[in-house]
N, CA, C and O of each residue as an XYZ file, in Angstrom:
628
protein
N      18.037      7.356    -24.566
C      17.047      8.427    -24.586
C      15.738      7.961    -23.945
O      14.880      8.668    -23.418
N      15.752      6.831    -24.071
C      13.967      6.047    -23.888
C      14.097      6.036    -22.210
O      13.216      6.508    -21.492
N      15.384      5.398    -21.673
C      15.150      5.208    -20.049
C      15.681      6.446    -19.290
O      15.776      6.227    -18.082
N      16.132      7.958    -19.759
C      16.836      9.066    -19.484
C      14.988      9.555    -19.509
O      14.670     10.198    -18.509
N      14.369      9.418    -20.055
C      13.074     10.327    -20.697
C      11.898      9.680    -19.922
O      10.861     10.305    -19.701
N      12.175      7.929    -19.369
C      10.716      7.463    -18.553
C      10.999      8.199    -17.138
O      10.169      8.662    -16.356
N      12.980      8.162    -16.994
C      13.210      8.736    -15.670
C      13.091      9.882    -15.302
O      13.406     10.062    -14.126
N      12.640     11.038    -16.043
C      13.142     12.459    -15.861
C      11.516     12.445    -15.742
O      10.969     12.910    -14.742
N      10.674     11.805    -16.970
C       8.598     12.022    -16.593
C       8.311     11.353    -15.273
O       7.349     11.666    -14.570
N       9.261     10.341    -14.942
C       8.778      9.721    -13.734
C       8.699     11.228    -11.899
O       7.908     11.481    -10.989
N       9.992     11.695    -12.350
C       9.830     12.601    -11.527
C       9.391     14.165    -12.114
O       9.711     15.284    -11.714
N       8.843     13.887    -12.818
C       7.691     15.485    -12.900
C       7.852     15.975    -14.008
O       6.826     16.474    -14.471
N       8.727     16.035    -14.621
C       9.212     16.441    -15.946
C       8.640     16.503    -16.874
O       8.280     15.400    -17.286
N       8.065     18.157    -18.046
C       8.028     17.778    -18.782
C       8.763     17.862    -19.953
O       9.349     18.938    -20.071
N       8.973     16.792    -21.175
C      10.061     17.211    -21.611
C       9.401     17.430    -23.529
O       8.406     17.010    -24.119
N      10.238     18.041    -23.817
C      10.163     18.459    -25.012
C      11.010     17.848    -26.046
O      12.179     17.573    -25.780
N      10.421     17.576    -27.409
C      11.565     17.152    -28.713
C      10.993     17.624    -29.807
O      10.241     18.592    -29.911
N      11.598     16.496    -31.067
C      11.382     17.405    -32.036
C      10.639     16.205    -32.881
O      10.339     16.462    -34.046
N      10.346     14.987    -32.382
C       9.365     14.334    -33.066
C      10.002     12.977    -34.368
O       9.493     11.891    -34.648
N      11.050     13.524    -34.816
C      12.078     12.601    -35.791
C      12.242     11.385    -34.968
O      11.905     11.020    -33.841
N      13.080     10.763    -36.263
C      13.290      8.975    -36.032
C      14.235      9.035    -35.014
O      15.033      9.972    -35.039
N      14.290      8.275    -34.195
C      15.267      7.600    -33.593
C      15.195      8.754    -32.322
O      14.147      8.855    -31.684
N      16.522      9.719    -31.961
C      16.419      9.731    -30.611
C      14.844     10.729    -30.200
O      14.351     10.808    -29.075
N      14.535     11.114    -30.933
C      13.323     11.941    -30.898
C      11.965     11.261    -29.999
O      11.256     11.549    -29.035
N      12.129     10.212    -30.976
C      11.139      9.407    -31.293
C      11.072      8.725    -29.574
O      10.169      8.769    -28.738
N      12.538      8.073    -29.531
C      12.810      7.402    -28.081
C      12.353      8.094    -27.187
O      11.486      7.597    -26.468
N      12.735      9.254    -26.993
C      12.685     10.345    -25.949
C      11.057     10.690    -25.689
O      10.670     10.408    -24.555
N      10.037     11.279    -26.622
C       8.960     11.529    -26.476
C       8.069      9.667    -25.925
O       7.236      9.707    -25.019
N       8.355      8.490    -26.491
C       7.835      7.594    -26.199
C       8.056      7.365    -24.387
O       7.199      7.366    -23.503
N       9.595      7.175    -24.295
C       9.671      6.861    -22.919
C       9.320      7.936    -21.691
O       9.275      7.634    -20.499
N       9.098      9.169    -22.215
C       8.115      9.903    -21.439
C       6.701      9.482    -21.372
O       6.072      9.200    -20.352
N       6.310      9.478    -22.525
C       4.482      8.961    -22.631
C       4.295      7.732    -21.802
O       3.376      7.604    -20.993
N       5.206      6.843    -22.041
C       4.878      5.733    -20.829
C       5.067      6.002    -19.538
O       4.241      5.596    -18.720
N       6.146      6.707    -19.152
C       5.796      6.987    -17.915
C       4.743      7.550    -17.241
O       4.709      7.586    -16.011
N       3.549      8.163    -18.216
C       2.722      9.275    -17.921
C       2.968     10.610    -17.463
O       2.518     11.341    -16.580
N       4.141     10.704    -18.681
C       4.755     12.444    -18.612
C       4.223     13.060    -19.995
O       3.850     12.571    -21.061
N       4.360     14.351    -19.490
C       3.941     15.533    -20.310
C       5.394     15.777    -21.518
O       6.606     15.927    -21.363
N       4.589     15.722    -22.562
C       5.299     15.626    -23.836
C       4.980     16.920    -24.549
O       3.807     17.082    -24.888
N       5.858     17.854    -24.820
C       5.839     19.226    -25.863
C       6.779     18.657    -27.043
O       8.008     18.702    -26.999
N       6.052     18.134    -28.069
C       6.203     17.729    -29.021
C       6.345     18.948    -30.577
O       5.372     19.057    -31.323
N       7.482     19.644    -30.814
C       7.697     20.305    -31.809
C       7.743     19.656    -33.326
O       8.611     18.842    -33.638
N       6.953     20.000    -34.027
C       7.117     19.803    -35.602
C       7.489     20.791    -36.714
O       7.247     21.998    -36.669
N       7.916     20.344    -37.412
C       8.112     21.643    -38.362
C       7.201     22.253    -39.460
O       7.484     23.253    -40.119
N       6.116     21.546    -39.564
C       4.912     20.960    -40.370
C       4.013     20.021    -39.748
O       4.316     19.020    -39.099
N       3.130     20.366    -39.965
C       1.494     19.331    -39.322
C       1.655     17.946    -39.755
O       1.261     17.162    -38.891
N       2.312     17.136    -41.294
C       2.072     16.098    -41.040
C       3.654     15.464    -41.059
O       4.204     14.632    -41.780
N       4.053     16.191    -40.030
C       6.104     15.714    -40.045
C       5.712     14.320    -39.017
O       5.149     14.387    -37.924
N       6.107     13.280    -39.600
C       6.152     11.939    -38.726
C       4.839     11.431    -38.707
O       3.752     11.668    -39.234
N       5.388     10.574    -37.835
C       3.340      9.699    -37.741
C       2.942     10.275    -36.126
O       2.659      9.443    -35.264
N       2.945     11.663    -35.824
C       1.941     11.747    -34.653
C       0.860     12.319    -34.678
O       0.619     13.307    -35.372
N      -0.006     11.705    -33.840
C      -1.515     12.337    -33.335
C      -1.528     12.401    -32.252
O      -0.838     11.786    -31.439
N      -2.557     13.386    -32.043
C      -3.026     13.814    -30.602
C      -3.001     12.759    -29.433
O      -3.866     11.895    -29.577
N      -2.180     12.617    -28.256
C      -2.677     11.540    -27.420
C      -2.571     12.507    -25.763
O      -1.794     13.457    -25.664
N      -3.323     12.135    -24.783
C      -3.151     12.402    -23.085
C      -1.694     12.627    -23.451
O      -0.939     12.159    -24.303
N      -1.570     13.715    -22.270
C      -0.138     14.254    -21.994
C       0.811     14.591    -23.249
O       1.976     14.846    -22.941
N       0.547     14.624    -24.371
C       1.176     15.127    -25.623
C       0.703     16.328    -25.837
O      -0.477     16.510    -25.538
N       1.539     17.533    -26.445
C       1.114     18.990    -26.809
C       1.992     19.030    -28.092
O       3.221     19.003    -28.148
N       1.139     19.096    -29.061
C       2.128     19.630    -30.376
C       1.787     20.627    -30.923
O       0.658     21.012    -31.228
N       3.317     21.336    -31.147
C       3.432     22.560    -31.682
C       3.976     22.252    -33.097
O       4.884     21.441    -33.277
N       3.188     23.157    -34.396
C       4.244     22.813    -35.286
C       4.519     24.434    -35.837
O       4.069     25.464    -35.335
N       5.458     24.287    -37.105
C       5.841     25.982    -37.192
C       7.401     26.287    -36.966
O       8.248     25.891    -36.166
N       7.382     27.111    -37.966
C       8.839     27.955    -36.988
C       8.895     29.233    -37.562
O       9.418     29.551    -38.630
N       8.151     30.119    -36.535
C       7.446     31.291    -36.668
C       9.475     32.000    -36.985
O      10.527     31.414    -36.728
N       9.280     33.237    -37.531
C      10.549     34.222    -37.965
C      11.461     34.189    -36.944
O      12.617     33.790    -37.084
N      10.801     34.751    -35.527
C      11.833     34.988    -34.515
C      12.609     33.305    -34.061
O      13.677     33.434    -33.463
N      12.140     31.793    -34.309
C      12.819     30.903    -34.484
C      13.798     30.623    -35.544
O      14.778     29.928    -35.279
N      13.612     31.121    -36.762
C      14.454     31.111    -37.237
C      15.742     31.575    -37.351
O      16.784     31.068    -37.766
N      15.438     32.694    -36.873
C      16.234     33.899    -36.537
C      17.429     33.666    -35.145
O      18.532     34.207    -35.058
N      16.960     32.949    -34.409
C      17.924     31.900    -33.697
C      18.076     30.753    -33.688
O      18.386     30.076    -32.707
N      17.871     30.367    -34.820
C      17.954     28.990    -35.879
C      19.463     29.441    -36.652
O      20.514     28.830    -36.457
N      19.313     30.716    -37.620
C      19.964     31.024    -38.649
C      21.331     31.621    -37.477
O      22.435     31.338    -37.941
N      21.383     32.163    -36.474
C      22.601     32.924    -35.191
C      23.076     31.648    -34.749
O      23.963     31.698    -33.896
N      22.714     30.560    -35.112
C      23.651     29.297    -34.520
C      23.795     28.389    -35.486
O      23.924     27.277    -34.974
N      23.836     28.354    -36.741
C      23.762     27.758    -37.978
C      25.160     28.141    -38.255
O      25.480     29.245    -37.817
N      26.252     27.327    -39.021
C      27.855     27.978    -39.567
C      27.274     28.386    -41.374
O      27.900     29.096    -42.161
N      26.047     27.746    -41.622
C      26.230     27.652    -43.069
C      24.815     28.308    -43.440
O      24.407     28.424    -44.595
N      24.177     28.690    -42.379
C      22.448     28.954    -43.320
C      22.059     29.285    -44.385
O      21.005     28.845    -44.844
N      23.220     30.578    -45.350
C      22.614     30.207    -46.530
C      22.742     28.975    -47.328
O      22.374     29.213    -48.478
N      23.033     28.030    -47.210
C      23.294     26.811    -47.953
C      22.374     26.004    -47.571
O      22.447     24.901    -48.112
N      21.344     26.173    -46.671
C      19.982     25.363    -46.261
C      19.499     25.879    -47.165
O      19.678     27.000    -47.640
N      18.428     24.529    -47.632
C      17.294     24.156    -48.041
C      15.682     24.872    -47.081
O      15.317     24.277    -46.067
N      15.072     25.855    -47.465
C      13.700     26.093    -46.821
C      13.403     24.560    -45.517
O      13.385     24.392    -44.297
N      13.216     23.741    -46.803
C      12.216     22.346    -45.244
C      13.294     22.600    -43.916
O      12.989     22.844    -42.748
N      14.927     22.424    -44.644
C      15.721     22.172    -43.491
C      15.828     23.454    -42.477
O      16.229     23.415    -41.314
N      15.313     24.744    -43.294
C      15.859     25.947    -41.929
C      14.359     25.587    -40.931
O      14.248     25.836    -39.731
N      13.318     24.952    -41.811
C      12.305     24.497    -40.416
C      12.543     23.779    -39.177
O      12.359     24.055    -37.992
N      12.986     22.818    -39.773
C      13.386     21.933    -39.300
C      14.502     22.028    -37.668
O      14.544     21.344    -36.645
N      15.242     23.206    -38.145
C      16.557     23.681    -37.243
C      15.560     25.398    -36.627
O      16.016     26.286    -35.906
N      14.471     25.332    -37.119
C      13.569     26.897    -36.481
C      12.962     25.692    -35.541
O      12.788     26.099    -34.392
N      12.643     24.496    -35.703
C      11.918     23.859    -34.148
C      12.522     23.375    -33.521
O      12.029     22.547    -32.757
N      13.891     23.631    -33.511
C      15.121     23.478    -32.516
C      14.878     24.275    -31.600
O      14.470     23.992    -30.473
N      15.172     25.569    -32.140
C      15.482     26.632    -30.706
C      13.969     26.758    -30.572
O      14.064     27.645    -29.723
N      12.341     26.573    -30.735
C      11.700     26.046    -29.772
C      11.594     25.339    -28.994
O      10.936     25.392    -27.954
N      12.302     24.498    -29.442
C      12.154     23.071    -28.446
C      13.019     23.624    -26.961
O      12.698     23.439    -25.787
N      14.446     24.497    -27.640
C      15.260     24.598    -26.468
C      14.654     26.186    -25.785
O      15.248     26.543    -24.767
N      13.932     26.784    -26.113
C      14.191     28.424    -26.357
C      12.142     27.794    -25.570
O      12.266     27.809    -24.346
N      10.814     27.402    -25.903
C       9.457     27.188    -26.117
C       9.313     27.652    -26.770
O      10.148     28.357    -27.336
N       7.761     27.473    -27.169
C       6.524     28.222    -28.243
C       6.738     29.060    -28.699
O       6.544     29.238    -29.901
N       7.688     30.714    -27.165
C       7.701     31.537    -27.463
C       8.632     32.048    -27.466
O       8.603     33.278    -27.454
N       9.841     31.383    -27.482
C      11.027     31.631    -27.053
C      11.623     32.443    -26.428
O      12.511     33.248    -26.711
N      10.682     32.007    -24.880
C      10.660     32.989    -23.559
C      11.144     32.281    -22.312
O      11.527     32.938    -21.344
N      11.133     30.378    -22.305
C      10.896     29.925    -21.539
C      11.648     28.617    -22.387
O      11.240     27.786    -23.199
N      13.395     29.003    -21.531
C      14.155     27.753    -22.028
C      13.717     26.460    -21.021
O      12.994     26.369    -20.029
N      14.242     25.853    -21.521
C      14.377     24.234    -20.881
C      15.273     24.464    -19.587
O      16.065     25.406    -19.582
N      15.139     23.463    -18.289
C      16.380     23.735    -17.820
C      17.257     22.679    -18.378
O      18.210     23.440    -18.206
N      17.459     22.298    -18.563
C      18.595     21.615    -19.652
C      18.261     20.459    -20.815
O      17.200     19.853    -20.957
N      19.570     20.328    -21.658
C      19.148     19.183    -22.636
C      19.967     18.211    -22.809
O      21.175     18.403    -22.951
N      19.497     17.210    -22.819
C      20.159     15.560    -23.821
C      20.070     15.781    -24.561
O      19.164     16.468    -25.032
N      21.189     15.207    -25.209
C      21.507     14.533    -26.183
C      22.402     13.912    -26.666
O      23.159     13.439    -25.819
N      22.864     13.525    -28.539
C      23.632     12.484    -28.620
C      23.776     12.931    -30.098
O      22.875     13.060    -30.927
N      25.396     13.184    -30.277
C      25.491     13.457    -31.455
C      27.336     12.720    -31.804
O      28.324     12.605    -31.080
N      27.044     12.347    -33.344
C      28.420     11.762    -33.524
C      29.684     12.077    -32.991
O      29.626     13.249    -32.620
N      30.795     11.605    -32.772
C      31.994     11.981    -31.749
C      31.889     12.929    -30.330
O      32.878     13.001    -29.600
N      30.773     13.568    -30.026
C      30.198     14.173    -29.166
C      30.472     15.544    -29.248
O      30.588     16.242    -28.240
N      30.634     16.172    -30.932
C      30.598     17.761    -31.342
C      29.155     18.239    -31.462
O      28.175     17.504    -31.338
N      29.130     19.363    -31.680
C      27.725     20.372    -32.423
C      27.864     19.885    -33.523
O      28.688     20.556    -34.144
N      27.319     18.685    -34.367
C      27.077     18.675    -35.339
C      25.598     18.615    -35.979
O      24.821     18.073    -35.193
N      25.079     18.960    -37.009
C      23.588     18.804    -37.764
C      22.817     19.526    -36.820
O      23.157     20.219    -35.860
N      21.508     19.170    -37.372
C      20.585     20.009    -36.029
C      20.625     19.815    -35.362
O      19.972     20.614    -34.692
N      21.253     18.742    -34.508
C      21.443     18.817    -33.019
C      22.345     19.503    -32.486
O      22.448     19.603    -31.263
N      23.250     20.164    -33.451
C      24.676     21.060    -33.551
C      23.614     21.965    -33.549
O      23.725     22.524    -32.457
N      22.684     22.423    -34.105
C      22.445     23.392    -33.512
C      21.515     23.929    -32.663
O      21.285     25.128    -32.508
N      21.011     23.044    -32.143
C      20.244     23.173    -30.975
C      21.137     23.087    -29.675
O      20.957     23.790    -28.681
N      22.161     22.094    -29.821
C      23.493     22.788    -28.568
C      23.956     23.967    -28.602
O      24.003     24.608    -27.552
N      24.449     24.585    -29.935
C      24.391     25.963    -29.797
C      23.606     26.734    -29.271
O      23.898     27.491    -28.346
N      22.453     26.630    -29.829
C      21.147     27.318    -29.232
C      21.231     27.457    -27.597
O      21.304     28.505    -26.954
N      21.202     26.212    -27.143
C      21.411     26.267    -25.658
C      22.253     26.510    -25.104
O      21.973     26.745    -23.929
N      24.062     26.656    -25.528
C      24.620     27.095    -25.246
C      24.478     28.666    -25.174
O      24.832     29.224    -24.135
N      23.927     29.481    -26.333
C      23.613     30.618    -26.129
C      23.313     31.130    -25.201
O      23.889     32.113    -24.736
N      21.990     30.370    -24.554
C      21.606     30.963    -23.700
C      21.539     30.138    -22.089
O      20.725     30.036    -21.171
N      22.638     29.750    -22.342
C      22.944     29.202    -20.857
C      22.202     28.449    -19.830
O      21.876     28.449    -18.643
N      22.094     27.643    -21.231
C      21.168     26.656    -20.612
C      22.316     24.952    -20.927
O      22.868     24.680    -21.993
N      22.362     24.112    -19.646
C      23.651     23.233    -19.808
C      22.852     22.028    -20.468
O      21.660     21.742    -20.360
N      23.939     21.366    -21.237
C      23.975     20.326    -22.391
C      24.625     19.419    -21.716
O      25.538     19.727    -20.950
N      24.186     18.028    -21.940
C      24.161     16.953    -21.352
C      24.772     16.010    -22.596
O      24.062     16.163    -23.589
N      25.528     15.375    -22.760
C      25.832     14.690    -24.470
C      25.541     13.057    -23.904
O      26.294     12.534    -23.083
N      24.500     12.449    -24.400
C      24.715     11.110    -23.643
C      26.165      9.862    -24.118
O      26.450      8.732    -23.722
N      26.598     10.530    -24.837
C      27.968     10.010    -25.532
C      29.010      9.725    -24.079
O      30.060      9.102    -24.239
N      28.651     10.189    -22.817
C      29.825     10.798    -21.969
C      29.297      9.814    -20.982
O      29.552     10.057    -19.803
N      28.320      8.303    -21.374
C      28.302      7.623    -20.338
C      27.708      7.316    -19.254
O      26.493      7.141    -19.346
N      28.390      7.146    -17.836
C      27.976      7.124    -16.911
C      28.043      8.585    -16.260
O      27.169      8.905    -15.455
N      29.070      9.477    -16.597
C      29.373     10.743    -16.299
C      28.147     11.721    -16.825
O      27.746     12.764    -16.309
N      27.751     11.155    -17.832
C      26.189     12.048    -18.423
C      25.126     11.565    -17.644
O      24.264     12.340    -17.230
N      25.105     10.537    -17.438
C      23.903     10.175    -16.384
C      24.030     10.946    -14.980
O      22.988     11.457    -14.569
N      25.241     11.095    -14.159
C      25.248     11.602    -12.976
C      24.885     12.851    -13.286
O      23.931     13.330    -12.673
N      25.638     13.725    -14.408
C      25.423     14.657    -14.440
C      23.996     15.812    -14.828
O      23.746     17.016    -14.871
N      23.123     14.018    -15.130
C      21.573     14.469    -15.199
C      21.079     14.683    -13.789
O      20.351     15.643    -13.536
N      21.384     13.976    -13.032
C      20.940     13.526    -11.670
C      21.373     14.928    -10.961
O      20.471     15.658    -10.551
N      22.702     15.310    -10.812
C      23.146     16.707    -10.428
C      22.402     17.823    -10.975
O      22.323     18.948    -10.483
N      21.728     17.297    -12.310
C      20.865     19.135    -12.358
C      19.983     18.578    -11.758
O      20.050     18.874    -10.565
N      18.984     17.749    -12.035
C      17.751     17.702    -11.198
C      18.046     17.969     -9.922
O      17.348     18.888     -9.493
N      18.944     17.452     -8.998
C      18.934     18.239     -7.683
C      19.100     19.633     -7.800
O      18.314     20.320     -7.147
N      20.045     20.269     -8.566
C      19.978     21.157     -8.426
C      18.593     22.153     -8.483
O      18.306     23.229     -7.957
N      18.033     21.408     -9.214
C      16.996     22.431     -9.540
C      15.322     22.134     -8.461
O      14.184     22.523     -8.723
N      15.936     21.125     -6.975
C      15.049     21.269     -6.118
C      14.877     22.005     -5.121
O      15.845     22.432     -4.492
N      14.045     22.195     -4.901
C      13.329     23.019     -3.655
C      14.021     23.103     -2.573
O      13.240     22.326     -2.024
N      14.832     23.349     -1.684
C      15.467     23.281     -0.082
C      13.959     23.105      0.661
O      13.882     23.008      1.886
């Protein structure tokens, strides 16, 4: 996540997460060093240890209409816990933005055996919804090319 995230800020990128331990955490850092733009989602103001820094934007919240495509890609939502439907409402910001007007063009990530599972299960959903392509870094060298293939794709002629 850390050298997928210095490489993607190195060429212009900005990228978005959700602020948690580990790949979150990787992902927003190895952007910041590169001197990339970080949209940093929380689910609550004091979720994790971040503060304000250059090139960081944090959003926290997960206003109704996130939840609401939080809860359309969830198998179990009534069986969440309140913190946790936050938690999975700053998913589909992260994939969906602020306003959930303005998806990502695509996402990493990395989840056990390489299914939709936990909130990252459902933030692939999420993006699967809306047709936006998922990248699983589980898949290797084949996930790396296949980062490299959207970014071209998504240049200028």
């Amino acid at each position: 996540m850390h050298h997928v995230a210095r490489y993607l800020a190195g060429l212009g990128y900005a990228l978005r997460t959700g602020g948690a331990e580990g790949a979150d955490t990787a992902f927003a850092q190895g952007a910041l060093e590169a001197g990339g733009a970080v949209e940093l989602y929380l689910p609550w103001p004091d979720f994790g240890h971040w503060t304000e820094a250059p090139n960081l934007r944090i959003h926290t919240g997960a206003p109704p209409p996130a939840l609401a495509e939080a809860r359309a890609a969830h198998p179990a939502w009534e069986r969440t816990r309140p913190a946790s439907r936050k938690l999975l409402g700053r998913n589909a910001r992260i994939i969906l933005g602020p306003d959930l007007d303005d998806p990502v063009r695509f996402v990493v990530l990395w989840t056990p055996g390489g299914k939709p599972v936990g909130g990252t299960g459902v933030a692939w959903r999420i993006a699967e919804r809306h047709g936006v392509p998922v990248v699983h870094l589980g898949e290797g060298a084949r996930a790396l090319d296949r980062i490299a293939e959207l970014v071209e794709e998504g240049r200028s002629p």
